[in-house]
C-alpha positions, 0 to 999 in steps of 0.5 A: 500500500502507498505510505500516507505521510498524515496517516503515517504521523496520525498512528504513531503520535496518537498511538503514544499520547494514548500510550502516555494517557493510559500509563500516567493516569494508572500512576497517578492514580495509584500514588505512584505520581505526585498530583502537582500542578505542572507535572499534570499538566506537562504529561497530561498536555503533552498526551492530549496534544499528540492524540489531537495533533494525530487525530487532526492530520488523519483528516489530510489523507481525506478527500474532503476533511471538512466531510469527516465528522460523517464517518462517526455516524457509521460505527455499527459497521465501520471500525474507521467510525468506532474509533472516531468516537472512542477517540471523542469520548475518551477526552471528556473522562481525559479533560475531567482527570487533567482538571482534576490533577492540575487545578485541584492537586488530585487524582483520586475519587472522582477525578480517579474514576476518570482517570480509569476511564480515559484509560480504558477508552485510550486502550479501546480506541487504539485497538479501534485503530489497529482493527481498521487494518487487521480486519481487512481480508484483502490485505494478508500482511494486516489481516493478522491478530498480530497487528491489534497487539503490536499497535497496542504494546507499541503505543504503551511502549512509546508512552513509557518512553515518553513518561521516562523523560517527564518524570525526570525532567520533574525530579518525580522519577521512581524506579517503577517507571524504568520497569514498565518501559523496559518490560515494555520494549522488550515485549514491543520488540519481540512482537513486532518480529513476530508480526514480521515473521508471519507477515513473510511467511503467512500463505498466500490465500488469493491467487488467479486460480482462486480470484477467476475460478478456473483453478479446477482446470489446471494452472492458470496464468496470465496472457499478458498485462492488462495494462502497459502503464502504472495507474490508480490502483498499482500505485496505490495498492501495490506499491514496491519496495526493494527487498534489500531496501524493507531488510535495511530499514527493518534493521534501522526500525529494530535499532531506533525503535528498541535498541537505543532506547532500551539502551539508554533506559538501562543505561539511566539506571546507573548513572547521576539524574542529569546524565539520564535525563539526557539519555531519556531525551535520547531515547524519545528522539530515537523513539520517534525515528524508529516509530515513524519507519516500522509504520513507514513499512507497515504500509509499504510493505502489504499489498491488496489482492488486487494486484493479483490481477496485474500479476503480482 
């Protein structure tokens, strides 16, 4: 499938503002955080703005974003249209607990209620998303049930990272933290090359036999191409990336994405706070590198049953 750059920056950046949502608020809930004014508002603002800077630059990939607001009407059906309401819900209970925490100095009680429930919409609506692409048929790489667990454990692994480098940055730091993320890319690493290995090896289900019927009368083959140019559906549903080119950045994904961040997250243990603040800072920078090109990949990579018919 053609990479879409704004759908690309829409998956990664709400998937960590979820990710963050979902952990700082079982923190602070559970005392783990102190409810301070800024650090609230630091991690609370920096969650709400990636999921709505996210949510913001999906509507770019659209015809006529101005049309988007429809797609809510259809979630009896469309896991496009449940997730646009999840994401909408999921900010009443998200704004109440911020409120709760920066202007009140506390996360317990009502405001703790809220908190709980902004994270369980976070985790729904990222499965929301992730279903978008798991549940079509047409498309082998995405029609895996690796794909809902890789965008959930990514968009927690990436708000653990993040989370890393607030606390630090506040001195509210604790050794729990550390924990979560390192657990956290571990857990990320191991099932993005699981989804990696099915995705190469998974059968092929969809072939010229089984597309036109006429597998029963022996092989079937195609006389020649139906077209002599590229168009519409080649370019966007076929889209060719080298082999050596998907090994090279599936080595730079690994690299940026769990390597130096699980690096520097070791790393910080052992080392005065100023120094780990540092490599805290490293590891998101690293972080975003590695997201935006396994997702780079993710669309790159599959392709429609479609091109079956152009003889690919």
């Amino acid at each position: 499938m053609h990479p879409a750059y704004s759908v690309i920056f829409f998956t990664t950046a709400s998937g960590a503002g979820y990710g963050l949502l979902v952990l700082a608020a079982i923190f602070a809930i559970s005392g783990l955080m102190p409810a301070t004014a800024w650090l609230g508002f630091v991690t609370n603002g920096l969650a709400l703005g990636l999921i709505a800077g996210g949510l913001l630059s999906s509507t770019f990939h659209l015809g006529h974003p101005e049309r988007a607001w429809r797609a809510l009407t259809q979630w009896r059906s469309s896991w496009l249209s449940r997730e646009g309401v999840l994401a909408v819900a999921t900010f009443v209970p998200a704004g109440l607990f911020a409120i709760g925490w920066v202007f009140l100095g506390t996360t317990t009680g009502f405001f703790g209620w809220m908190g709980a429930a902004a994270a369980v919409l976070a985790v729904a609506t990222v499965i929301s998303t992730s279903m978008i692409y798991a549940s079509l048929i047409t498309i082998r790489q995405w029609n895996n049930g690796i794909v809902p667990v890789a965008y959930l454990v990514l968009g927690l692994m990436s708000g653990a990272v993040l989370l890393e480098a607030v606390t630090r940055l506040f001195g509210v730091h604790g050794s729990h933290v550390d924990v979560v993320a390192i657990v956290l890319i571990v857990v990320g690493w191991l099932v993005k090359l699981a989804y990696w290995h099915s995705a190469d090896t998974g059968l092929v289900k969809t072939t010229l036999a089984t597309a036109t019927g006429l597998g029963r009368f022996g092989s079937v083959r195609l006389l020649e191409q139906p077209h002599t140019e590229e168009n519409f559906l080649m370019q966007e549903m076929g889209f060719v990336v080298a082999r050596k080119h998907a090994r090279r950045l599936r080595a730079i994904a690994q690299a940026t994405l769990f390597v130096v961040p699980l690096a520097a997250t070791i790393a910080s243990l052992f080392v005065a706070p100023m120094v780990a603040m540092v490599l805290a800072l490293v590891a998101v920078v690293s972080l975003a590198v590695g997201l935006l090109t396994e997702r780079w990949l993710f669309f790159a990579e599959a392709k429609h049953d479609c091109m079956v018919y152009y003889g690919r």
